[in-house]
C-alpha positions as protocol buffer text, in pm:
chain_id: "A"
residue {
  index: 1
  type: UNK
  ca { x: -2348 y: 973 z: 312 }
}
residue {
  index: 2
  type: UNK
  ca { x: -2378 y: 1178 z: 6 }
}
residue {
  index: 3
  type: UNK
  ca { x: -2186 y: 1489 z: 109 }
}
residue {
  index: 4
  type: UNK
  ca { x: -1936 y: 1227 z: 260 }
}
residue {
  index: 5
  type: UNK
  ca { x: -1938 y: 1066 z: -110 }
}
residue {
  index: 6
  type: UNK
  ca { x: -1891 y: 1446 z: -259 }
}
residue {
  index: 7
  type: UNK
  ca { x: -1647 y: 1541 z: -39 }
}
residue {
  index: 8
  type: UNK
  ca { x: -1422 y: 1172 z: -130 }
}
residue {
  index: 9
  type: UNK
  ca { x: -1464 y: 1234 z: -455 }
}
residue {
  index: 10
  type: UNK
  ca { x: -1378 y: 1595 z: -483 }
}
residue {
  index: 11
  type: UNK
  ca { x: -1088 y: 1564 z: -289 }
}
residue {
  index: 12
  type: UNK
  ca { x: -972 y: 1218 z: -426 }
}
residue {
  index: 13
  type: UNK
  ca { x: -969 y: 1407 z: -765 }
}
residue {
  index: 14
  type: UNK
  ca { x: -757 y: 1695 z: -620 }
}
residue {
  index: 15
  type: UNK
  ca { x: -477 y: 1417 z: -511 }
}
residue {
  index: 16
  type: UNK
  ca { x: -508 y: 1234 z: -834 }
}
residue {
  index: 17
  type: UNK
  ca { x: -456 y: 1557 z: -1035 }
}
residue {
  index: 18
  type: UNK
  ca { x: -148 y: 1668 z: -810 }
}
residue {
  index: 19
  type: UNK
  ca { x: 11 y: 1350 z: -842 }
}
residue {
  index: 20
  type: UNK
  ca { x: -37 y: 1379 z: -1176 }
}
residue {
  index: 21
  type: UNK
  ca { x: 100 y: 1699 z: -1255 }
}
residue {
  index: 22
  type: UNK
  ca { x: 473 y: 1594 z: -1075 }
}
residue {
  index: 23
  type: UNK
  ca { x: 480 y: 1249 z: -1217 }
}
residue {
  index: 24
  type: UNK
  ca { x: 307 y: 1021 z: -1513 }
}
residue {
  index: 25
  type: UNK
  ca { x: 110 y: 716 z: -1336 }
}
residue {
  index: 26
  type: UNK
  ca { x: -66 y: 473 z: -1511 }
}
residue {
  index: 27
  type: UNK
  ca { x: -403 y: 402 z: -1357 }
}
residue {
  index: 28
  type: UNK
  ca { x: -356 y: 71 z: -1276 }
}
residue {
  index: 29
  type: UNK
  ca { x: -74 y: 156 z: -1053 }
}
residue {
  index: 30
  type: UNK
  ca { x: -178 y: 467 z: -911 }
}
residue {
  index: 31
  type: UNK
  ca { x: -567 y: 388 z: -835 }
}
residue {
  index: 32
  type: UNK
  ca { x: -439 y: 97 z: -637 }
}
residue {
  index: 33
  type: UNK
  ca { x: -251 y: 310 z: -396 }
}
residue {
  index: 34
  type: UNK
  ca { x: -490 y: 567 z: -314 }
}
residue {
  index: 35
  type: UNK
  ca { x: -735 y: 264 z: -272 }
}
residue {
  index: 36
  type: UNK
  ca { x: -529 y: 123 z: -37 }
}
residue {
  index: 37
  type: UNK
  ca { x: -461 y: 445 z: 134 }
}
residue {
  index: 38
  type: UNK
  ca { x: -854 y: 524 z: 219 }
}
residue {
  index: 39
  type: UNK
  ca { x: -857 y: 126 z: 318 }
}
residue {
  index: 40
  type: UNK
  ca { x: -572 y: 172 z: 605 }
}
residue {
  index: 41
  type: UNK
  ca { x: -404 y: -60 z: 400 }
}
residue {
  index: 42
  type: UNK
  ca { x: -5 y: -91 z: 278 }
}
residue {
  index: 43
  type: UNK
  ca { x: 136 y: -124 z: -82 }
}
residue {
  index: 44
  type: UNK
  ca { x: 410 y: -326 z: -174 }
}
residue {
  index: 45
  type: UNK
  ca { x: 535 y: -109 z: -542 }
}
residue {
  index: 46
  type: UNK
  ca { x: 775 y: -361 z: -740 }
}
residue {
  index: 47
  type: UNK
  ca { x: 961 y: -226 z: -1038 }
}
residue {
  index: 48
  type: UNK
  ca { x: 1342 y: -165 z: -1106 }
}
residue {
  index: 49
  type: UNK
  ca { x: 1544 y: 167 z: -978 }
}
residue {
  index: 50
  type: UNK
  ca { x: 1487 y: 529 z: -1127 }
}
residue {
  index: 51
  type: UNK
  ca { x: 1098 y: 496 z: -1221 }
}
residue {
  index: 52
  type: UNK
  ca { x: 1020 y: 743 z: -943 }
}
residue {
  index: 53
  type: UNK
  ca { x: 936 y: 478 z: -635 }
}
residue {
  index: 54
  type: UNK
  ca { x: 1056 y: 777 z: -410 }
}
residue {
  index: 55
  type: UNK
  ca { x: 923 y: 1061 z: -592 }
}
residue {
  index: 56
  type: UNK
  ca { x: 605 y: 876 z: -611 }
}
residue {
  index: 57
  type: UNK
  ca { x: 562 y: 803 z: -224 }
}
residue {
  index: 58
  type: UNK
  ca { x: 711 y: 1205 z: -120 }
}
residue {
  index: 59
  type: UNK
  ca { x: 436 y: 1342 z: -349 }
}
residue {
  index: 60
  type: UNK
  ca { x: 154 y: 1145 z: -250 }
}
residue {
  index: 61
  type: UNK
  ca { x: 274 y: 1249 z: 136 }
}
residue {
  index: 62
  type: UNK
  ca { x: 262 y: 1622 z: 68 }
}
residue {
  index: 63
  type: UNK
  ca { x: -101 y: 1647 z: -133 }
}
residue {
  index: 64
  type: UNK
  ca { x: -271 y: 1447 z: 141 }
}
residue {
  index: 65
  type: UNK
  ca { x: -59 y: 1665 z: 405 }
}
residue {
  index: 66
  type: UNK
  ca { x: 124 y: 1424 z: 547 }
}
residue {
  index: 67
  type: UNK
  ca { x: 473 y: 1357 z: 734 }
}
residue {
  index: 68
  type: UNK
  ca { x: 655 y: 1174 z: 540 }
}
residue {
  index: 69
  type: UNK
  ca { x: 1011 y: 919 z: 610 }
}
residue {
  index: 70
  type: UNK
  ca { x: 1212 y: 665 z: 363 }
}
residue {
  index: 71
  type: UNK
  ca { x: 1381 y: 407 z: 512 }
}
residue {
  index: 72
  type: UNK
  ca { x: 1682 y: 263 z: 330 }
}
residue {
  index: 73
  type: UNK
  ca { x: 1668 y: -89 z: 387 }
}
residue {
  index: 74
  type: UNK
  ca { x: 2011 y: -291 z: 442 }
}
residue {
  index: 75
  type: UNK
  ca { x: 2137 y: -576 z: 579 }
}
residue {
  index: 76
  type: UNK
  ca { x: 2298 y: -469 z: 885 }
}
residue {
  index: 77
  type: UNK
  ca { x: 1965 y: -236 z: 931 }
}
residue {
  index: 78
  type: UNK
  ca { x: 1896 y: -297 z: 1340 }
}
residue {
  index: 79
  type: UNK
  ca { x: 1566 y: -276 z: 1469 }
}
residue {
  index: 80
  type: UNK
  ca { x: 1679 y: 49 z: 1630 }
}
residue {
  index: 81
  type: UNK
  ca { x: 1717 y: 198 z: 1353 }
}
residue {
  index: 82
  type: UNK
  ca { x: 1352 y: 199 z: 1259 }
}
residue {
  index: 83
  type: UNK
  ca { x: 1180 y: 255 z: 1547 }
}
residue {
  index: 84
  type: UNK
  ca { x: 1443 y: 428 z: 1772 }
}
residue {
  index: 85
  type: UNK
  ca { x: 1655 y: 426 z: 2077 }
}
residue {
  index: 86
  type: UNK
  ca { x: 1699 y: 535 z: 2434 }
}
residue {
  index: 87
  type: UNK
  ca { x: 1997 y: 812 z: 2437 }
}
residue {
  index: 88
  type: UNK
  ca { x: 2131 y: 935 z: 2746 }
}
residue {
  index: 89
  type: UNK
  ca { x: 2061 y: 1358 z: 2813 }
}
residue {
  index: 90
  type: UNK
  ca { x: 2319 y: 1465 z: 3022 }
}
residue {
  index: 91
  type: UNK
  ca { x: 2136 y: 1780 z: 3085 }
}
residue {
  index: 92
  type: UNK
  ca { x: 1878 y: 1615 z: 3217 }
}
residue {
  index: 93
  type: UNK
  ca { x: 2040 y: 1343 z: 3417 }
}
residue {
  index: 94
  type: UNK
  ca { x: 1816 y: 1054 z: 3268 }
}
residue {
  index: 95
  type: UNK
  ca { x: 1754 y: 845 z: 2925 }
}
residue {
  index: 96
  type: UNK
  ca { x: 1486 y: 989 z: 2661 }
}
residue {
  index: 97
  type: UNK
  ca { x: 1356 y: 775 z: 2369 }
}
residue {
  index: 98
  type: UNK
  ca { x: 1421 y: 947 z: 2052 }
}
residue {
  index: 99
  type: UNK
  ca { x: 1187 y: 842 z: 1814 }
}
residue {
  index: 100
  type: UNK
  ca { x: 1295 y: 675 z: 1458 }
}
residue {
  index: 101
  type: UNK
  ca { x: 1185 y: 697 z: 1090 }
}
residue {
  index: 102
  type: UNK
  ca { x: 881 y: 459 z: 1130 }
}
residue {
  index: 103
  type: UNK
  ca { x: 694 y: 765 z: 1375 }
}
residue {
  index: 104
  type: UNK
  ca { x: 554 y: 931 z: 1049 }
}
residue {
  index: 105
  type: UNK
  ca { x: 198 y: 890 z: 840 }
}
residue {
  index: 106
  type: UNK
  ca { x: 396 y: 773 z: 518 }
}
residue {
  index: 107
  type: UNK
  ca { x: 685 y: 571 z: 506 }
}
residue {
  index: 108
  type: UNK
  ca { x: 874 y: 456 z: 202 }
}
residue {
  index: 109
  type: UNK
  ca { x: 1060 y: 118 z: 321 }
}
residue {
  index: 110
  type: UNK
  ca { x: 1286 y: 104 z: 29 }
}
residue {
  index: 111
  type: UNK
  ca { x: 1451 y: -243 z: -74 }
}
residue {
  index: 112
  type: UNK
  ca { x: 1254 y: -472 z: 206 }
}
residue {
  index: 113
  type: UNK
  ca { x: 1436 y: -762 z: 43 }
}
residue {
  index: 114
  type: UNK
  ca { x: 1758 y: -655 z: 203 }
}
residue {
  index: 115
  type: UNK
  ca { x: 1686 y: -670 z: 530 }
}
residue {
  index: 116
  type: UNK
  ca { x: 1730 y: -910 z: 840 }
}
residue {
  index: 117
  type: UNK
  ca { x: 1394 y: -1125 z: 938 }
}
residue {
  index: 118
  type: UNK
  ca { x: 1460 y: -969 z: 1275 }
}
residue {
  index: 119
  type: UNK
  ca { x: 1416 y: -651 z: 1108 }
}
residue {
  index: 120
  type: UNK
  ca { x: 1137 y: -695 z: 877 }
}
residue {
  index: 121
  type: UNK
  ca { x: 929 y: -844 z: 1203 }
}
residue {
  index: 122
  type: UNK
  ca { x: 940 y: -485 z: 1333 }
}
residue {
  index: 123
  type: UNK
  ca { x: 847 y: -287 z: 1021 }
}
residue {
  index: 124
  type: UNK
  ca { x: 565 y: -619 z: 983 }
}
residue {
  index: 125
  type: UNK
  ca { x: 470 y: -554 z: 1391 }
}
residue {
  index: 126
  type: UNK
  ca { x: 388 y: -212 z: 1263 }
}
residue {
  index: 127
  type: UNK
  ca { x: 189 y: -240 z: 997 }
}
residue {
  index: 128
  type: UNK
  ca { x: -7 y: -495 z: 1098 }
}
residue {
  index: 129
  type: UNK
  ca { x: -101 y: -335 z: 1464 }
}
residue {
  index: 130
  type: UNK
  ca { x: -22 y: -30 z: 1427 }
}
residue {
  index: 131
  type: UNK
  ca { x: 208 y: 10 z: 1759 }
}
residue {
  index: 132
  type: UNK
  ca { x: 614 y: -97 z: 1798 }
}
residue {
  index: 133
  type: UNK
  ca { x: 782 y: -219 z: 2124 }
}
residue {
  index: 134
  type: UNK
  ca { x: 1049 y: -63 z: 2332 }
}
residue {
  index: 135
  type: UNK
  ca { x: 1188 y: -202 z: 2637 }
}
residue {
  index: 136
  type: UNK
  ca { x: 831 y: -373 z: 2669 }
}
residue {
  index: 137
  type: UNK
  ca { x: 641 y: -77 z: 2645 }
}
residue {
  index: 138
  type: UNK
  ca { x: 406 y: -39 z: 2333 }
}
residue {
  index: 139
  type: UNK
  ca { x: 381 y: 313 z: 2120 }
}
residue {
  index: 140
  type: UNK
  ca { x: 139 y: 387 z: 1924 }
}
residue {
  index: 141
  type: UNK
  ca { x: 244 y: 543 z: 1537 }
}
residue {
  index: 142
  type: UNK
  ca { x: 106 y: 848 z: 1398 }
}
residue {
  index: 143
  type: UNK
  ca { x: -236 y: 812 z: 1232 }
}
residue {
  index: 144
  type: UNK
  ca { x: -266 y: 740 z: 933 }
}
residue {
  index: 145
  type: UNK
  ca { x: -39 y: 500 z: 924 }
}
residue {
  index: 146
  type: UNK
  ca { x: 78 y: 423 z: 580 }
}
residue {
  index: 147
  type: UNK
  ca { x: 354 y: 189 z: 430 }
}
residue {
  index: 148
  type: UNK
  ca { x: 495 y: 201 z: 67 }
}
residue {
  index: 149
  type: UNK
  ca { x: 720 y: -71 z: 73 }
}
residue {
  index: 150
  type: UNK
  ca { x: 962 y: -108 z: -256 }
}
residue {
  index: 151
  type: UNK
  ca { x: 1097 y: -428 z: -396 }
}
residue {
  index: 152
  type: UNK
  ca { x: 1390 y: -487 z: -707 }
}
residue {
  index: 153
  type: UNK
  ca { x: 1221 y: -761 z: -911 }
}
residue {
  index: 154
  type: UNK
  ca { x: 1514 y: -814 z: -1079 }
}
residue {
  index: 155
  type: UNK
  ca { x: 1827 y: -773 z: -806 }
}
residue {
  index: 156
  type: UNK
  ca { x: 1926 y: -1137 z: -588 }
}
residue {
  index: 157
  type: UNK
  ca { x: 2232 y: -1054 z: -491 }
}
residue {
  index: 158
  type: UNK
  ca { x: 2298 y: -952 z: -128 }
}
residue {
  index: 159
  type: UNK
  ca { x: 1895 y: -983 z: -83 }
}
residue {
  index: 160
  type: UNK
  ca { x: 1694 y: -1173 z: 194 }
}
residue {
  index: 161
  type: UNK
  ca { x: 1348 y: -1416 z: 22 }
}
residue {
  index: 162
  type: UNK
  ca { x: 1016 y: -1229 z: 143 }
}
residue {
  index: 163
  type: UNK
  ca { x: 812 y: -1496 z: 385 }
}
residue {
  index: 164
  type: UNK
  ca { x: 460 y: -1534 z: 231 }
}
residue {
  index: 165
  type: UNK
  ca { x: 347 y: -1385 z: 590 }
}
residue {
  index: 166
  type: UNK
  ca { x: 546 y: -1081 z: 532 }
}
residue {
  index: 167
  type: UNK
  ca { x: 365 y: -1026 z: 133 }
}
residue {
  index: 168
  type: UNK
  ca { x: 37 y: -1104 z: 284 }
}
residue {
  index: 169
  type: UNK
  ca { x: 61 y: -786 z: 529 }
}
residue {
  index: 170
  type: UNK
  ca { x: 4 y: -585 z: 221 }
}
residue {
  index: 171
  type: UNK
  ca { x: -322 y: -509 z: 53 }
}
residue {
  index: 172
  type: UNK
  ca { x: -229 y: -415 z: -225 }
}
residue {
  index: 173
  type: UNK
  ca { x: 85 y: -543 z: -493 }
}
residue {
  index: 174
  type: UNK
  ca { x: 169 y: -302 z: -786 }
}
residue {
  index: 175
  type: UNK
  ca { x: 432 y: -214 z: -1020 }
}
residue {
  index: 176
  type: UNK
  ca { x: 575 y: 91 z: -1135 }
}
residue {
  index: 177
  type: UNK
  ca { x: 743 y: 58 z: -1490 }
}
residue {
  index: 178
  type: UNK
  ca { x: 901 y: 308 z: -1712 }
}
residue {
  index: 179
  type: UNK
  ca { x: 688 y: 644 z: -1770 }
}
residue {
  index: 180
  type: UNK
  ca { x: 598 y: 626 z: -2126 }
}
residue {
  index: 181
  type: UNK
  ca { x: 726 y: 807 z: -2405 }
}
residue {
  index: 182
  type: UNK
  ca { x: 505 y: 1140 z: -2303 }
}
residue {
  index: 183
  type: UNK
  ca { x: 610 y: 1138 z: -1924 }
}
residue {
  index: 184
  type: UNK
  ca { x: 987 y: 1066 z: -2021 }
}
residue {
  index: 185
  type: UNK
  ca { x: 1022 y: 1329 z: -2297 }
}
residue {
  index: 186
  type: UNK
  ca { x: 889 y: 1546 z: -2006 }
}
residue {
  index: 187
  type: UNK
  ca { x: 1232 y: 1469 z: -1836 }
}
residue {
  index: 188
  type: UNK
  ca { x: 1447 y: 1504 z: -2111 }
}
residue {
  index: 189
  type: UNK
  ca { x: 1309 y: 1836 z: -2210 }
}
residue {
  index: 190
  type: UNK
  ca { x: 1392 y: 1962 z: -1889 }
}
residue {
  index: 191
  type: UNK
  ca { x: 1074 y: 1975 z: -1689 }
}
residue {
  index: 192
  type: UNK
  ca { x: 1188 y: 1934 z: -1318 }
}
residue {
  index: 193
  type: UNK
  ca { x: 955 y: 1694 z: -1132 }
}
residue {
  index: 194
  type: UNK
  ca { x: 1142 y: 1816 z: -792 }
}
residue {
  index: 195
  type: UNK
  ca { x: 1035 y: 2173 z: -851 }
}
residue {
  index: 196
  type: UNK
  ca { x: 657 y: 2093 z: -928 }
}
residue {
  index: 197
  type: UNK
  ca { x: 662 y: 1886 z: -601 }
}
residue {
  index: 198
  type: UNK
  ca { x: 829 y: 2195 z: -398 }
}
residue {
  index: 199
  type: UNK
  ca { x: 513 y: 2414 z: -492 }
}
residue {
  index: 200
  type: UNK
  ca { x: 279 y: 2171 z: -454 }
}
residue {
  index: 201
  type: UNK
  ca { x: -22 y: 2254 z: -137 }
}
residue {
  index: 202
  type: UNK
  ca { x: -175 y: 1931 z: 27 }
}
residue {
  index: 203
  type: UNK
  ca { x: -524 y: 1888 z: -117 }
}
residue {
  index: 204
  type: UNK
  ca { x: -718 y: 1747 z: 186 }
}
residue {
  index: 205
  type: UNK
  ca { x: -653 y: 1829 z: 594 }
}
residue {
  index: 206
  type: UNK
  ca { x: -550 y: 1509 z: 779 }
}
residue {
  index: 207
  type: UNK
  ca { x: -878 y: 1526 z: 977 }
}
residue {
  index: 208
  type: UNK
  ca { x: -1107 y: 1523 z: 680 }
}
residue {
  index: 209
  type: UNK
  ca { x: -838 y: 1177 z: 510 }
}
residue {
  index: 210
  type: UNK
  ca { x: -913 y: 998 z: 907 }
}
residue {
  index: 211
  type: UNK
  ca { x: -1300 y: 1101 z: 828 }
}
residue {
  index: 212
  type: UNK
  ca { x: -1316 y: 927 z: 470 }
}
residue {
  index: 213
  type: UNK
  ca { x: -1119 y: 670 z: 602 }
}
residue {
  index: 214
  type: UNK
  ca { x: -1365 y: 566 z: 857 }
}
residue {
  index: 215
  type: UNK
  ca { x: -1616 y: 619 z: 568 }
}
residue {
  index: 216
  type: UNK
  ca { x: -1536 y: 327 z: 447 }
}
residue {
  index: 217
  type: UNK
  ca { x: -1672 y: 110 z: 682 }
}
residue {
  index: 218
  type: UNK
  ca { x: -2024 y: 262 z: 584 }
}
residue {
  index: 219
  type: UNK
  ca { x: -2013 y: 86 z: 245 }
}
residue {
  index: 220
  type: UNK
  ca { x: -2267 y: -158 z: 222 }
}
residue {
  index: 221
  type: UNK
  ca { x: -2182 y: -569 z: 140 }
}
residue {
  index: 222
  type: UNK
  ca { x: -2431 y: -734 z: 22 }
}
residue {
  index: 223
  type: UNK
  ca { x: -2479 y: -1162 z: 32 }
}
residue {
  index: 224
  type: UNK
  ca { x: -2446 y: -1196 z: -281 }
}
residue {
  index: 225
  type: UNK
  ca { x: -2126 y: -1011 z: -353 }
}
residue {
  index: 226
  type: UNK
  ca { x: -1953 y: -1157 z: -53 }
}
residue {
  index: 227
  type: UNK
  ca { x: -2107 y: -1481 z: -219 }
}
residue {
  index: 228
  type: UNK
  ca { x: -1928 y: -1404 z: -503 }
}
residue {
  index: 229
  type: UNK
  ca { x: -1584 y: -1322 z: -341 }
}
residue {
  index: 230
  type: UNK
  ca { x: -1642 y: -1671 z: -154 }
}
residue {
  index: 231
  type: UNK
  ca { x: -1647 y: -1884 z: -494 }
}
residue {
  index: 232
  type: UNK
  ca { x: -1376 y: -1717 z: -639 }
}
residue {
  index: 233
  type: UNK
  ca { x: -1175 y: -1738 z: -297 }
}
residue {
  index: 234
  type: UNK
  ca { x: -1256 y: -2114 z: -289 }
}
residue {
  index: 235
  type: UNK
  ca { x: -1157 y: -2159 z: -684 }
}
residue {
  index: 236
  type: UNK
  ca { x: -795 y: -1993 z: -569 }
}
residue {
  index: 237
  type: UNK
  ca { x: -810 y: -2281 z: -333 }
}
residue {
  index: 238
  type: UNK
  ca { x: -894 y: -2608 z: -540 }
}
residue {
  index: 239
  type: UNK
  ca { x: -723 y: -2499 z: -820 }
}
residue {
  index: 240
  type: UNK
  ca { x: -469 y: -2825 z: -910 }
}
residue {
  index: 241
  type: UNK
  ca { x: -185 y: -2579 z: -967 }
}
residue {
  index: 242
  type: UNK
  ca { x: -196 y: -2368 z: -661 }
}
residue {
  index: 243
  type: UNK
  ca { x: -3 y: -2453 z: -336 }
}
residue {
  index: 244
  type: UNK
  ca { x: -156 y: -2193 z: -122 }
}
residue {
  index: 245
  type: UNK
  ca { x: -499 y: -2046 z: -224 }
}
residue {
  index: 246
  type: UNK
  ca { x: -623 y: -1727 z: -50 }
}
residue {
  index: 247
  type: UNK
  ca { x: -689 y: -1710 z: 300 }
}
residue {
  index: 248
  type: UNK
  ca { x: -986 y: -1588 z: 458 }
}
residue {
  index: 249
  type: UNK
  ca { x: -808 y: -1313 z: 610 }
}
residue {
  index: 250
  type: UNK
  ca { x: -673 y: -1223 z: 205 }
}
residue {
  index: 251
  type: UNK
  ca { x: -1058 y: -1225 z: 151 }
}
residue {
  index: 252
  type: UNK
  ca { x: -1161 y: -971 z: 399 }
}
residue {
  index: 253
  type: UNK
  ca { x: -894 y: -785 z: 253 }
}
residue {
  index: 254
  type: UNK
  ca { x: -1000 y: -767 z: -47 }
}
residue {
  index: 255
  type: UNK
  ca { x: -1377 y: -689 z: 90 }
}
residue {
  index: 256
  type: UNK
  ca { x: -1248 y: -386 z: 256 }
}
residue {
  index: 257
  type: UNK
  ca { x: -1045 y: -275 z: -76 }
}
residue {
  index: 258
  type: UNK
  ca { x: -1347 y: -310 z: -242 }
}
residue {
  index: 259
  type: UNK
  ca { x: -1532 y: -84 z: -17 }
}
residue {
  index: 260
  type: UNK
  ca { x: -1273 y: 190 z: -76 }
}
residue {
  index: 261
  type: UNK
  ca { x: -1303 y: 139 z: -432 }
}
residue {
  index: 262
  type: UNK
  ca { x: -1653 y: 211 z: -423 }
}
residue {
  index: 263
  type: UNK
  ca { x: -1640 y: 528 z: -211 }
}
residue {
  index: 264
  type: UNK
  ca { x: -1422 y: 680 z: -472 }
}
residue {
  index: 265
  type: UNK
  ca { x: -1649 y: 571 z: -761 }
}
residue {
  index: 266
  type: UNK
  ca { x: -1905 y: 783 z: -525 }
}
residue {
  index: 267
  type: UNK
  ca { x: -2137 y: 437 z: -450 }
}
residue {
  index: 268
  type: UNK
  ca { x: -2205 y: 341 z: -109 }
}
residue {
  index: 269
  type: UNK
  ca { x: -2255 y: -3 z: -170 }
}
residue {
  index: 270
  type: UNK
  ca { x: -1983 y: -293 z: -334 }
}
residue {
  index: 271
  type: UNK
  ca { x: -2067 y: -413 z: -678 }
}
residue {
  index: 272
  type: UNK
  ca { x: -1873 y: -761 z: -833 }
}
residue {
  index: 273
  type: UNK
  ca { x: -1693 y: -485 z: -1055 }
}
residue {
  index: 274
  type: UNK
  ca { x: -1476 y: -348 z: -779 }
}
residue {
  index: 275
  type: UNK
  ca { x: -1356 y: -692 z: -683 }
}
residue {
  index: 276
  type: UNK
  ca { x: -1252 y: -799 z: -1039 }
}
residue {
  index: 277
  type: UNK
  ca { x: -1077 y: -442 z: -1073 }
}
residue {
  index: 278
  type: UNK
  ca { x: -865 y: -515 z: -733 }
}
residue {
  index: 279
  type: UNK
  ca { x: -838 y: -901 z: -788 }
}
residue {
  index: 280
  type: UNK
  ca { x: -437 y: -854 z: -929 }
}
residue {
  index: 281
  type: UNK
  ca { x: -336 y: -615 z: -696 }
}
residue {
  index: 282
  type: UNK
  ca { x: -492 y: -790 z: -397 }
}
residue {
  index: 283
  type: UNK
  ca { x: -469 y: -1153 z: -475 }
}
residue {
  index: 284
  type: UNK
  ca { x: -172 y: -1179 z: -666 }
}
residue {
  index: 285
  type: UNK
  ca { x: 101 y: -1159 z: -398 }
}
residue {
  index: 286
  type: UNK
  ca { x: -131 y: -1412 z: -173 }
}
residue {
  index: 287
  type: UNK
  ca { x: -144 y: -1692 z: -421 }
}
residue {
  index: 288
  type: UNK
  ca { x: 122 y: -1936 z: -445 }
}
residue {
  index: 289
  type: UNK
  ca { x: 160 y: -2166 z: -757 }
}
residue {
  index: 290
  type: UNK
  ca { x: 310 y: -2557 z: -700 }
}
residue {
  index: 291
  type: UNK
  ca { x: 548 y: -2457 z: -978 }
}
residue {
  index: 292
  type: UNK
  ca { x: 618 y: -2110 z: -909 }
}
residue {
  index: 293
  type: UNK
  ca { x: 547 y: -1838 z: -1098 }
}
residue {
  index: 294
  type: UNK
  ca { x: 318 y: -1529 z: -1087 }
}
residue {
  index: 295
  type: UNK
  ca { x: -73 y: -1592 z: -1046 }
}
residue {
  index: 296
  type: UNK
  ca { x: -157 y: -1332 z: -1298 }
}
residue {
  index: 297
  type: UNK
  ca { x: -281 y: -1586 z: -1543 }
}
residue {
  index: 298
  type: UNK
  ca { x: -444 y: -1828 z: -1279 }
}
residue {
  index: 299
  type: UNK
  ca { x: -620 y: -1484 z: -1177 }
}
residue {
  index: 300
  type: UNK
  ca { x: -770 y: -1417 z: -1534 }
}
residue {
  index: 301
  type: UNK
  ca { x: -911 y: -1790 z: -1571 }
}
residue {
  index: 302
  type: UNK
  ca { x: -1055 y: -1831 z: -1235 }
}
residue {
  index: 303
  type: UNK
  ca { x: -1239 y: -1445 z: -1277 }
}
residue {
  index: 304
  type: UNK
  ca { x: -1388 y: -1577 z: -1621 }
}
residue {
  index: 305
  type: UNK
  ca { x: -1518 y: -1886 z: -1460 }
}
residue {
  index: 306
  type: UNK
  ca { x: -1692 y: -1775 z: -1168 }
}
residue {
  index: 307
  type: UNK
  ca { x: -2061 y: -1609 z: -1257 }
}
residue {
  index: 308
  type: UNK
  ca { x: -2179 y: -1320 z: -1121 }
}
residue {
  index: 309
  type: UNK
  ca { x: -2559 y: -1376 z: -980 }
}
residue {
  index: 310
  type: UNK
  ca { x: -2695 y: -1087 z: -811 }
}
């Protein structure tokens, strides 16, 4: 376990750094998504247009050597589209399937909002099992499988509402604001975040990312941390201002987030820590408030008035 732990945090380092160097992340957003990524999980990245949502997803795809697809989301998007079609070869006298955007390791599903249901059941069918269906017949994606989904906080018009089902697919919720004033004098000075990315080598063989993905399930739970994530769980739950809590399936998710989280810290066990650290990213899009509203707040208070007893 300790040259797995080496070898996770050496080369979790190298993608960090490479990021780095074509964009400016913040840590809260950018931790999350490699957590998710070791976790086999998805990432739902809210924020408004031109912060780098596609620059973002395209770099993180070539360090970790990775194919990589966006998907423009629209409202007359077909199912098709996505996944792909049967088209007739008249050289060879028969139909062949040729495959669509959703048969890479990383896809950017820009603007999910403003898409058909119909639609957004396939892209949901494949992120939650891992497989689409054509004409009956199941296909398996690529592995890793890996979905950076983008939503406009801001934008309603000519959008469809996201079902609570459809948010809860995703393990992790972050958002991607402006740079900073560093990162954006960058741009205006001229450095080209395009031309970085072109020279840019992936920092980790796709065999060695499936091995420290499967790491992860090595990382040790004990009773009284999933004690812990029980009571705060059940706080989300009796809370007088919640109308949906979080669901035990929400909580496993956050177990195995928590487990990635620790690998990269280079422990092999879960400490209280690395749930309160993933509690906004994880929780936030699963809790629903009687009045509306983000659970950001109800978050902070229920976190402060659960103790930790180890």
């Amino acid at each position: 376990m300790s040259q797995t732990i080496t070898e996770v945090r050496d080369a979790c380092g190298d993608i960090r750094r490479r990021l780095l160097d074509v964009m400016v992340l913040e840590e809260e957003t950018l931790d999350p998504i490699l957590t998710a990524l070791l976790a086999r999980g998805h990432v739902l990245i809210e924020g408004i247009p031109g912060t780098g949502k596609t620059l973002l997803a395209r770099t993180l795809a070539r360090v970790a050597g990775l194919q990589f697809h966006r998907i423009q989301f629209t409202n007359d998007l077909m199912p098709s589209d996505i996944v792909g079609s049967s088209v007739w070869r008249p050289d060879l006298g028969e139909f062949r399937f040729v495959r669509g955007p959703l048969f890479a390791n990383v896809v950017l599903a820009d603007e999910i909002n403003r898409t058909s249901p119909r639609t957004l059941s396939c892209l949901l069918e494949a992120m939650e099992r891992g497989q689409v269906t054509v004409e009956g017949e199941a296909l398996t994606l690529a592995e890793p499988f890996f979905v950076l989904a983008t939503r406009n906080p801001i934008e309603f018009h000519g959008t469809y509402p996201v079902p609570e089902a459809a948010l809860d697919r995703f393990l992790m919720r972050v958002h991607l604001g402006y740079p900073g004033v560093d990162g954006e004098l960058r741009l205006y000075l001229g450095e080209d975040p395009e031309a970085v990315l072109d020279g840019l080598e992936p920092a980790i063989e796709r065999r060695d990312l499936l091995a420290l993905m499967d790491a992860v399930d090595t990382i040790r739970v004990s009773e009284p941390v999933a004690a812990y994530c029980y009571q705060v769980t059940a706080a989300t739950r009796a809370h007088e201002s919640v109308a949906l809590g979080v669901s035990p399936r929400a909580a496993m998710s956050w177990i195995r987030a928590a487990r990635a989280r620790a690998l990269l810290a280079g422990r092999d066990y879960v400490l209280p820590d690395d749930l309160k650290a993933l509690a906004h990213p994880v929780l936030s899009h699963r809790i629903f408030l009687a009045g509306g509203g983000d659970a950001g707040e109800l978050i902070e208070e229920i976190l402060a008035s659960v103790p930790v007893v180890l």
